[in-house]
N, C-alpha and C positions, 0 to 999 in steps of 0.2 A: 761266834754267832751262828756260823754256820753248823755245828757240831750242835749247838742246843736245838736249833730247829729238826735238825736231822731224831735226836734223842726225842723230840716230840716235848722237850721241857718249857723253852720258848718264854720261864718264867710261870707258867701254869702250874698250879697242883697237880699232884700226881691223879686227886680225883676228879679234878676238873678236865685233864687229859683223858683217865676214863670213863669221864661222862661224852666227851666231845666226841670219843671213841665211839662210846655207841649213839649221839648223835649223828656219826658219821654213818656209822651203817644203816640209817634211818636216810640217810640220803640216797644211797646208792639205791631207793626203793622211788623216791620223788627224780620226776626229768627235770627241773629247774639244775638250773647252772648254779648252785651255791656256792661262796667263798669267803676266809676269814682273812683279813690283813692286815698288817700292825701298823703303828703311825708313820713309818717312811714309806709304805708301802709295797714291803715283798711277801709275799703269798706265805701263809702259815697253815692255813685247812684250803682244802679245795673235793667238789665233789667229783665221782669219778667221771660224769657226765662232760662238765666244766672242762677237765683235764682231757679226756680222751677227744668226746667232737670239739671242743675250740678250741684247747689251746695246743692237742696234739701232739704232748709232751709226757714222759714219764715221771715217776714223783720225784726223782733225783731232781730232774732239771726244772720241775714246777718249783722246786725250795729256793733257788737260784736267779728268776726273772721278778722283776717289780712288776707291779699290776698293770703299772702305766704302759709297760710292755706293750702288753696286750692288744690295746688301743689304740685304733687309728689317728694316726697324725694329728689330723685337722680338729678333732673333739679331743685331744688330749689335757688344752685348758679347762674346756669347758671341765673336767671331770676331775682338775686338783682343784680348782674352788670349789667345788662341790663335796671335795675331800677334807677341805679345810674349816667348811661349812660343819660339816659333819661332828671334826673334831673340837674345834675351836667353841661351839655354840652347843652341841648335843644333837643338830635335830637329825629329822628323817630327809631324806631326797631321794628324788628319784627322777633318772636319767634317760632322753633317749639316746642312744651314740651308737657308732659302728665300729663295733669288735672284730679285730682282725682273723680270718679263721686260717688258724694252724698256723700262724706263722707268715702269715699273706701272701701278696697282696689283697687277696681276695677278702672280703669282709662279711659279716652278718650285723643287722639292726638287733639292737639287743635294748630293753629296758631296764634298768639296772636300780633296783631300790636299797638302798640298803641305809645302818645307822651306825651307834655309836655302843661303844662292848668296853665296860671296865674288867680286870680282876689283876688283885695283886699290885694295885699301883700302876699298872699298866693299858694302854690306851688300844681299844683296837676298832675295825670299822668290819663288820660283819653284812653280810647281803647277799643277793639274789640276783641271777640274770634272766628274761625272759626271751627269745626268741620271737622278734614281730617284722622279719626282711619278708614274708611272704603277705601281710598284713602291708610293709612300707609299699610294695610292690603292686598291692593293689589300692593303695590312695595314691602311688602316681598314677597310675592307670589312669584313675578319675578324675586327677587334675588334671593329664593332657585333654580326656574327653569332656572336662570341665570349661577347660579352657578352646577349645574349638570350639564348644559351643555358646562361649562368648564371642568366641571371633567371629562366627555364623550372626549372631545376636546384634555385633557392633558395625556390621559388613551390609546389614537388614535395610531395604528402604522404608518399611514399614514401623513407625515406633514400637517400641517392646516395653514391657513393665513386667514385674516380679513380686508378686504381694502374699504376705503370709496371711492365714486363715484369719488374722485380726483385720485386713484389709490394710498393712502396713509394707508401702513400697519397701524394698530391698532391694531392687535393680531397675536403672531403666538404661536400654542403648541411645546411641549416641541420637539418633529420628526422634527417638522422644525428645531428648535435650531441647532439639534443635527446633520441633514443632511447637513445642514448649512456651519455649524462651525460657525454661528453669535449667539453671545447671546441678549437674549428677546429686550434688553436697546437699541441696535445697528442697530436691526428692524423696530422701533417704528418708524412712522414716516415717513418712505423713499418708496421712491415708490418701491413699488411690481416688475415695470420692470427691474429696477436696478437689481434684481437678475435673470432676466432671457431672453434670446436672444435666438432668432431664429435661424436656420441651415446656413443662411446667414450672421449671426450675430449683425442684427434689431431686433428690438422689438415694432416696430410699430404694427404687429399683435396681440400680446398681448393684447395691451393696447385696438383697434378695438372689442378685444372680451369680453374686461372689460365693454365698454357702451354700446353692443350688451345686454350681462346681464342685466345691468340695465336696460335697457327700453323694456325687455320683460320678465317679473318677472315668469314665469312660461316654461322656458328653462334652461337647463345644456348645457354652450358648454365645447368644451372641443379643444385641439390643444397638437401637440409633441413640445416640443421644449429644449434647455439646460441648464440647472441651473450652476452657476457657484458659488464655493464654497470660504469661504473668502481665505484659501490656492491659489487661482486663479485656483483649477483644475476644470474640468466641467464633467457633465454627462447627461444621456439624461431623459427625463421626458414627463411626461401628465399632463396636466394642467386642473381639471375640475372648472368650475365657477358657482356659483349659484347666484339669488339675494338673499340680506340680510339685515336687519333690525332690531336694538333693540332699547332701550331707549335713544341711544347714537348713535349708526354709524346706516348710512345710506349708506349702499355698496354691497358687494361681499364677499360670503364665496370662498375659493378656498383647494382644497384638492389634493396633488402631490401624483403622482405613479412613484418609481424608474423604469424607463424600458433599465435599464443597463444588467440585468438578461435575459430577452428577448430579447432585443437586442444582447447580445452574442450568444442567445441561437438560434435567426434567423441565425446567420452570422455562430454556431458551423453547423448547419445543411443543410443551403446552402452550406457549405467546403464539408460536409462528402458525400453529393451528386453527386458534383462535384468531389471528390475525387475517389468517385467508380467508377464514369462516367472516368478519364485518367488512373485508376490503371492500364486497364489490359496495354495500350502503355507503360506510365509511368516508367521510372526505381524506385527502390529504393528509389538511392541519393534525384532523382525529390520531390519525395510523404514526406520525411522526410525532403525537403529542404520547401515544399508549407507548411506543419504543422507549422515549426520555422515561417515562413513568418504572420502564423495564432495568435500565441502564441505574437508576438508581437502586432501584432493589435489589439487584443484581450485584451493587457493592455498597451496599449500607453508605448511600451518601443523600446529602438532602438538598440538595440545587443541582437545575440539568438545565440547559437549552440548549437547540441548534439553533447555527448562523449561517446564512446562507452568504458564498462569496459572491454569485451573481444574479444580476436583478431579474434576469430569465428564469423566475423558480415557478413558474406556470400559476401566477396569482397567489403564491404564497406570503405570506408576510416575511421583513427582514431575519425577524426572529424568531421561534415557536421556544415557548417554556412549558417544564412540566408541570401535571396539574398541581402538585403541591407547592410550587413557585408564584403560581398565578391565583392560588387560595388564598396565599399568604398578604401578595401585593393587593390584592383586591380587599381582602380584611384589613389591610392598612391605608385603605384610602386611594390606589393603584385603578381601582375598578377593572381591574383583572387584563391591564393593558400594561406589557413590559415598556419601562421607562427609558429613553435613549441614551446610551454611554456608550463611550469606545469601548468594545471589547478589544479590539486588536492588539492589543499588551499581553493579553491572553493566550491568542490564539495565534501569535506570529509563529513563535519556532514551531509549530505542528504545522502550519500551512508550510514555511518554508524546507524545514525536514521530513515532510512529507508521510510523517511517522508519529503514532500516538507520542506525550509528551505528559512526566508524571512531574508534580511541582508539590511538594511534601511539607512546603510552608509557604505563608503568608506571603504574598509581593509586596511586602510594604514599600519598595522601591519604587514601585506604580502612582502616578500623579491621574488617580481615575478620583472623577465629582459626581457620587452617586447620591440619588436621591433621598427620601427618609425612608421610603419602601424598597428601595434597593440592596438583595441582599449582600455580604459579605462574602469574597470569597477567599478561604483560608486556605485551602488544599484546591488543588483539582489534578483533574484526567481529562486530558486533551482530545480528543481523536479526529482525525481529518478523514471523510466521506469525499472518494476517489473515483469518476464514473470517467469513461474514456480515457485514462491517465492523467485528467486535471483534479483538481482539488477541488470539488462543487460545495462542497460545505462542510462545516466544525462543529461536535458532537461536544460540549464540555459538562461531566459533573464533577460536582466537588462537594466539600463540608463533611468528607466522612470522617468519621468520630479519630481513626488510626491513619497509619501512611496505606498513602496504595502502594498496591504493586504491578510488577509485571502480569499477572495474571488475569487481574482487573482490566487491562489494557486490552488483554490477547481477548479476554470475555464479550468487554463491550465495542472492542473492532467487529467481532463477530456479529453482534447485534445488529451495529449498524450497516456494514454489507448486507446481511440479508433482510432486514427494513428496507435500505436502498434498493434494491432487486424489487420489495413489491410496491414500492411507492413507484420506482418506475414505470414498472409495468404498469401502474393503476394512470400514471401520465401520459402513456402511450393509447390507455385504455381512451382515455378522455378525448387524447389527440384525435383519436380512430371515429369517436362518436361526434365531434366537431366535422370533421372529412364527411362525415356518412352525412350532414345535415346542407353540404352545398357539393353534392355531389354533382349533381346535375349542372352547376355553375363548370364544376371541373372539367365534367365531360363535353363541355363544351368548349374550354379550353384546348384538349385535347385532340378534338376533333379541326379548330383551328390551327394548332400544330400541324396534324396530319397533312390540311389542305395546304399550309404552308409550304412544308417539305415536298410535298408531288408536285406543285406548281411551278416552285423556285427555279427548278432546273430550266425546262421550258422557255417560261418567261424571262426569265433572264438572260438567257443565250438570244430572244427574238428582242429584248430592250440593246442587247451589245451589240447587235447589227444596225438596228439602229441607230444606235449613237454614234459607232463609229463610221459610218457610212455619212452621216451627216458632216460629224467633223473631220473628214476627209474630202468632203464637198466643199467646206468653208475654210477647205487652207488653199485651194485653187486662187489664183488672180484673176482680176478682171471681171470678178461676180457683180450682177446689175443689185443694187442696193435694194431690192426688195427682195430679188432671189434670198441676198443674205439673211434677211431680217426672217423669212418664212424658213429657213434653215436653221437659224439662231431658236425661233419658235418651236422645233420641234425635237430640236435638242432640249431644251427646257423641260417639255412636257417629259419627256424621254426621262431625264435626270430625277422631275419629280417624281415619275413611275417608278422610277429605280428605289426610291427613296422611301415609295410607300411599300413595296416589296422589303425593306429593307427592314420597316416599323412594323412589318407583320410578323416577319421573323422574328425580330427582337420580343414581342409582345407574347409569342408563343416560344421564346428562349430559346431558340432554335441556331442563333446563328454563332457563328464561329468568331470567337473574341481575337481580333488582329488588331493590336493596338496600333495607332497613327499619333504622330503629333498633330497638334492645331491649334491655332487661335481659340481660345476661350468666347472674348467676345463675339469674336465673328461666327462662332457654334450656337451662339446664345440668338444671335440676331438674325440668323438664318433658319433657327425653329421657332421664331414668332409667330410663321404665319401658320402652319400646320396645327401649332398648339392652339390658335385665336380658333381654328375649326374644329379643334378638339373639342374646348372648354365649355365655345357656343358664343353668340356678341355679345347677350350682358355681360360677360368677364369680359375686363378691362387688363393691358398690361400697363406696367411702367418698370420701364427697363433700366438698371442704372451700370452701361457697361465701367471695365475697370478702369480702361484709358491706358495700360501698361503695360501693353505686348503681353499678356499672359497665355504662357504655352504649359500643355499638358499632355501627357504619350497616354491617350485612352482606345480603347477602340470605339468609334464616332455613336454607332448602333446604341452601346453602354450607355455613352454619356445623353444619347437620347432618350433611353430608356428614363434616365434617371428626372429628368427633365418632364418628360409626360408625366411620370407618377406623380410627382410631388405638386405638378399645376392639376392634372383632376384630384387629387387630395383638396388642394387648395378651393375649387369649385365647391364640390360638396362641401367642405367646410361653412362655407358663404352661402351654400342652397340656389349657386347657381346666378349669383347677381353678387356684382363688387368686382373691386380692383384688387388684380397679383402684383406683388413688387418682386421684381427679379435685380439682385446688385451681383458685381463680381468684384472683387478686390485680393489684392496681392497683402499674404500675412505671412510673418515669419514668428515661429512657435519657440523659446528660447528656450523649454526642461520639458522633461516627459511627466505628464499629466493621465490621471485614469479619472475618467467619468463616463456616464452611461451609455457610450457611443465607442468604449472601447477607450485603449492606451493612444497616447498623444505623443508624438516623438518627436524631440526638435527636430525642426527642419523649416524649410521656404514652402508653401502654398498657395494656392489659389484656391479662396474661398466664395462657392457660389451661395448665394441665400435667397430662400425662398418665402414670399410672407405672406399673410391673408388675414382678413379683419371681421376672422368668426367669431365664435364663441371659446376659443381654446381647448385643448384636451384636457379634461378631469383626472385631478392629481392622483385617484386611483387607477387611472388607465396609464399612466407616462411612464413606469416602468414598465409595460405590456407592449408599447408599440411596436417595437421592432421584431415581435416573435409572429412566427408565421402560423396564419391563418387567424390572429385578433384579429378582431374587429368588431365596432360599434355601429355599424351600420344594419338596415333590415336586413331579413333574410332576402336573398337575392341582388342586392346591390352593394353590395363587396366579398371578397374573396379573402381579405387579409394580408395577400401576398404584396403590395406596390413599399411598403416601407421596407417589409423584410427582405427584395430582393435588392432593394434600393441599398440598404446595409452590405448586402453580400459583395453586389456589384466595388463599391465604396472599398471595403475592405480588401478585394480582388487587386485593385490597383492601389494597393499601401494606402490609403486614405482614414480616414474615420466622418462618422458624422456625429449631429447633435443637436439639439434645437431649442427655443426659447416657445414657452406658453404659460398664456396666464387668463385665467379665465375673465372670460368678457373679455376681452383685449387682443382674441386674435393668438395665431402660431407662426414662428419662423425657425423653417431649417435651415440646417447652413453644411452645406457639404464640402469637405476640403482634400483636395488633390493634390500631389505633390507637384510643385513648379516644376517643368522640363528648362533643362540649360541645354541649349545647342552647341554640339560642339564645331568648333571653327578650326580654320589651320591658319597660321604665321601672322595672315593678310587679313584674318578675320573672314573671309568669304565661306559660306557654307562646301566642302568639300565633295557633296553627294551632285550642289549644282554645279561646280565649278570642271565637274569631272565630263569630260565628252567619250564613247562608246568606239572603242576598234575597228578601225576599217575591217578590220581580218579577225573581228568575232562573227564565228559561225555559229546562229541558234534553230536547234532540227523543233520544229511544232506542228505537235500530233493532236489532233483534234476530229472527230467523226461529222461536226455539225459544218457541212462543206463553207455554209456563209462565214462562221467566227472565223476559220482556218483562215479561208480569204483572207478576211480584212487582219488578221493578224499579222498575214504575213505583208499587206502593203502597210499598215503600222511599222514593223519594224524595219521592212529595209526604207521605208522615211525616214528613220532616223540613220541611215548608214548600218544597219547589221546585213551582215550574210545571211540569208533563210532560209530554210530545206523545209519541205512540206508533208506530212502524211496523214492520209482520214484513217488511217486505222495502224493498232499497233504491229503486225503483221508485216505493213509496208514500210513502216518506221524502224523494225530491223534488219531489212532489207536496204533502206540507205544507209545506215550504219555499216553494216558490212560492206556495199561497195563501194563508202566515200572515200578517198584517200588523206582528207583533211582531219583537221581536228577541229570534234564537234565540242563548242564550249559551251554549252547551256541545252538544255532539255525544259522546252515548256510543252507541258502535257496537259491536257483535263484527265481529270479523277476518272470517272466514271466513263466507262466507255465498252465497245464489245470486244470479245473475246478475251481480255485481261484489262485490269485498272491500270491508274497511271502509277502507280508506284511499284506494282512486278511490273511495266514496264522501264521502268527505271531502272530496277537489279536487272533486267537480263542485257540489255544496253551496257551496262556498267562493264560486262564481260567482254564486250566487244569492241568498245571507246571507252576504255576507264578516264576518269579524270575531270569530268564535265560537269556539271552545277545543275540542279533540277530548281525550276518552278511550278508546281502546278498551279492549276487553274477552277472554280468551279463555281456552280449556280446552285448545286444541293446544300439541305441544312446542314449543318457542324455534323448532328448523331449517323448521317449516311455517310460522311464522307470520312467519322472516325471506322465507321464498320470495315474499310478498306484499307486499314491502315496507317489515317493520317490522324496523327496528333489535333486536338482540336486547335490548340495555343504553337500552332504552325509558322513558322517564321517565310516558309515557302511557299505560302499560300495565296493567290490573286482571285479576289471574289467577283465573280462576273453580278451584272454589266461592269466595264470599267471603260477605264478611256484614254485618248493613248499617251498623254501625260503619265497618271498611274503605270498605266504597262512600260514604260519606256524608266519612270524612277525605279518601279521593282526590279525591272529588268537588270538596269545597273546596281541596285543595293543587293540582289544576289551574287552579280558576279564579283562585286570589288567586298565581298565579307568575307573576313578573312575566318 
């Protein structure tokens, strides 16, 4: 076999040898790789091309290797079926495979066609090689830059698409998918315009701007228009188009911008423009009805209202609906007044999570009895309206056609903070313009304050000499029974005086809340008479005390306060003629309760109430009463302030209030205090009296006014204390420094020359550490904060006082632990 191949016989004719002969020399003029090879496969012609650059072997050792030689390992199958193909069947093939060069490792891309060659009975496979490694070399090329720049394409926040000159997708990255809701498999294929229409709902534009692209390959257009997603919902977009081209398509790159963000964010700031632009006309109702009206448009939904959680919404109604809610109910019979149902099913977990709240299906879990104009709510978006950290009110649309989402939420939070910023402001406006209309009422208040505070001191240091002067006259023995009685008389007056200094203050808010325990009743029975000269003689009382020890820790002034207010309330109610019913009674509250006076929390009370047999408060005014400065009265004869502060007061010492009216028939409030439990020791005896004062407590009192100093100090050593004296702080640290005792208590007044009583206190303190401070004082609360004293002072002894008072505070500072 070897010897016939070598002879060139191989089973050929001698003329088909020299025909192949000069075949062959027709090659060595072509660069194709030619070769002929018989049916097992060992090389029988080869060109010299062939031979020299691939297989880089001489004709000896070309006669000697199989074809398959040749060829690289891994496409060695691939190229006997193809051999077998060839032979077995007749046809032609053609191959791409890596031809080992020279001998390898090293390889070349080679194409390899070749067929099927009779003669003689004999079978051969005749073909060509082409050389295409610098050809392989540059379509990977392409695919790595192919494929980066899918990676680039699939990495994109921006959706991408890939349409040929037909407008037929071919690629979209993963944004598209995703923006979609189509998956890759569903895009493929389909025209580009299928997913998106114009504001008219054509898309003939589109497509205009598809062959626009193509045929000017060095433009971007670009158009608005709205995608619609395979859910059916749409949104709005920008369509940019470029031309494009790779191995494969011949079309348009295009890259989508969501301009739903900017589109809100045009339409939130066109509102808010427009919004300032009607505020100052605009009511309220209007600016929080135009918002709802916003909030809907804003997520394609078609029910909105706010709910207000409290009844201080400055005359607003419970609920505001948008206008297309209130078109609707009133086309059905509503007459454009939202009908009452709980919402609070609704709107809990936003109120209590504090946090919009998205609900994407129906509550049919909800037992709500809505009327026949009440609409359905399938879906909603919660939002909770936040102003000083509480939750003032609840923002809900619903019925959008799709699910909300987060963004919807983030959109109409936005709304409604900056809605709430100008509704507030427009509240405050209103507030400011009510202020400006009893101004002059205020400044008269004001000025009453003022006189308050400059006199207080004064007077009150020349009412405590006074009193104590007298009642130190009438602890003497042997007093002739009229002396006493004309002593007793001017104590009295004394006490009154005190008392109306006391009501002046309170009236003008001025004085310093020191809470006391006391009898209920006996507080009540004791301002009859003041109030009968308040009210005038046609008011009548009837008093109905509790009868059951009712004690309460208020400070006295407060509970006076509260007491005037609500008996001139009661006056003017009645126009000045008729009976006040004042009761006390002891109630015990057994669950926490919210109604319009505030949260209700179990406990013991004493409840005062107050009644009168007017005309009642009108059911649009009784959610208004307790906010400051209503009022139904002329201009000039009320201020607003007696229930509001009466609330404040109430609220100040844990309480609530609340009241009963029904027109024609008269009003009663009913104010409720926490019951005080005394506490006792073992024997039941109260501990504060049961307790008597140190022989060997030494108290230093510093005082400028030489008479209170006096009498202070024969008050206390009556009662057994040690006394050190000084009119000024100066000489007050001058006995400190040379007393050798220990000074237990420090009673100072406030106000005084050369330093106050509390840097008297600290530099004392360096000197005698260890000692207890009371001060003392006749100025208002706001003077005697400016110096440092806390208003709600536990150390504080309000002049006039008496030496009962002086001698309990004396000991409830010292034995506090």
């Amino acid at each position: 076999m070897q010897e016939n191949r070598t002879s060139g016989s191989h089973g050929l004719a001698d003329h088909e040898v020299s025909g192949m002969v000069e075949g062959k020399s027709m090659t060595d003029m072509l660069p194709q790789s030619m070769y002929l090879i018989d049916a097992e496969g060992h090389m029988v012609r080869w060109s010299p091309l062939f031979r020299d650059r691939i297989a880089g072997l001489s004709d000896q050792s070309m006669e000697s290797i199989n074809f398959i030689d040749l060829i690289h390992p891994e496409d060695r199958e691939l190229v006997r079926q193809r051999m077998r193909n060839i032979l077995n069947r007749g046809v032609e093939e053609s191959v791409e495979v890596r031809v080992l060069f020279k001998g390898g490792p090293t390889y070349r891309w080679f194409v390899l066609m070749a067929n099927r060659y009779e003669c003689d009975g004999a079978v051969f496979i005749t073909g060509t090689g082409v050389d295409i490694t610098r050809l392989k070399k540059a379509e990977k090329a392409l695919m790595v830059s192919e494929q980066r720049f899918r990676s680039i394409l699939e990495q994109a926040d921006y959706p991408v698409f890939i349409a040929d000159i037909e407008g037929l997708i071919k690629y979209v990255s993963p944004a598209f998918e995703e923006v979609s809701g189509y998956a890759s498999s569903e895009c493929l294929n389909r025209s580009f315009t299928k997913f998106f229409e114009e504001t008219d709902g054509g898309n003939s534009g589109v497509m205009l701007m598809l062959d626009d692209v193509i045929s000017n390959s060095e433009d971007i257009r670009k158009c608005e228009c709205t995608m619609r997603k395979r859910d059916g919902s749409v949104f709005p977009v920008e369509i940019r188009l470029h031309k494009y081209s790779d191995h494969r398509v011949e079309g348009a790159i295009g890259v989508l911008y969501d301009l739903t963000q900017r589109k809100r964010f045009d339409l939130l700031t066109e509102f808010r423009f427009d919004l300032l632009r009607r505020a100052e006309d605009a009511s309220i109702e209007e600016i929080l009805q135009g918002a709802l009206d916003e909030a809907e448009q804003l997520t394609d939904s078609s029910l909105g209202f706010i709910y207000f959680l409290s009844d201080d919404s400055n005359g607003l109604p419970k609920y505001i609906w948008s206008t297309k809610v209130r078109d609707e109910m009133s086309a059905m019979g509503g007459n454009g007044e939202h009908p009452s149902f709980n919402s609070m099913p609704f709107l809990k977990e936003a109120i209590e999570k504090r946090r919009a709240i998205i609900v994407n299906e129906p509550s049919l879990s909800l037992d709500l009895e809505f009327s026949s104009f009440q609409p359905d709510v399938k879906n909603r978006l919660v939002v909770p309206v936040i102003d000083g950290g509480e939750v003032v009110a609840v923002c809900l649309v619903g019925n959008k056609p799709f699910p909300y989402v987060d963004n919807d939420a983030q959109w109409v939070s936005t709304l409604a903070n900056m809605v709430w910023d100008i509704v507030t402001r427009k509240m405050n406006e209103q507030s400011e313009n009510r202020i400006q209309s009893i101004l002059l009422q205020i400044q008269k208040m004001e000025l009453i304050g003022q006189l308050a505070g400059g006199i207080a001191h004064d007077f009150n240091n020349m009412l405590g000499v006074i009193m104590g002067n007298t009642e130190l006259a009438m602890c003497n023995d042997g007093l002739d029974p009229s002396v006493e009685e004309n002593l007793a008389e001017i104590y009295r007056a004394a006490e009154r005086s005190a008392e109306m200094t006391s009501q002046l203050l309170a009236f003008a808010r001025k004085q310093t809340a020191v809470p006391s325990v006391f009898e209920v009743d006996q507080a009540i029975g004791d301002s009859l008479a003041i109030l009968q000269r308040v009210v005038g003689k046609k008011i009548g009382f009837d008093w109905h005390p509790s009868g059951a020890g009712c004690k309460v820790r208020v400070d006295p002034s407060q509970f006076d306060q509260i007491l005037m207010n609500l008996c001139l309330n009661a006056s003017d109610a009645m126009g000045g003629e008729g009976t006040i019913v004042i009761k006390a009674k002891r109630l015990k509250v057994d669950h926490t309760l919210e109604h319009p006076g505030g949260i209700r929390e179990p406990g013991e009370y004493v409840q005062i109430s107050v009644s009168d047999s007017g005309q009642g408060i009108p059911e649009e005014h009784q959610l208004h009463i307790f906010e400051p400065f209503f009022t139904t009265k002329v201009l000039g004869k009320g201020t607003g302030l007696g229930l509001s502060s009466i609330y404040g007061i109430v609220k100040q010492n844990r309480g609530f209030v609340d009241f009963e009216s029904e027109k024609g028939n008269g009003t009663t409030f009913h104010i409720y205090l926490p019951l005080y439990r005394e506490k006792t020791n073992g024997l039941g005896i109260d501990r504060q009296n049961s307790s008597s004062p140190s022989n060997h407590t030494t108290i230093l009192v510093v005082e400028d006014e030489p008479e209170i100093l006096s009498l202070c100090k024969m008050m206390l050593q009556k009662s057994g204390f040690t006394v050190l004296t000084a009119a000024f702080p100066k000489d007050a640290i001058m006995i400190a420094e040379e007393f050798s005792g220990k000074i237990d208590l420090l009673l100072t007044d406030v106000i005084m020359p050369e330093m106050n009583g509390v840097e008297l206190a600290s530099k004392l303190s360096t000197i005698s550490p260890g000692f207890r401070v009371l001060f003392m004082s006749g100025y208002s609360a706001d003077i005697i904060a400016d110096k440092g004293m806390p208003h709600n002072s536990f150390n504080l002894l309000r002049k006039p006082f008496t030496i009962k008072t002086l001698i309990e505070k004396v000991n409830a500072v010292l034995e506090a632990k």
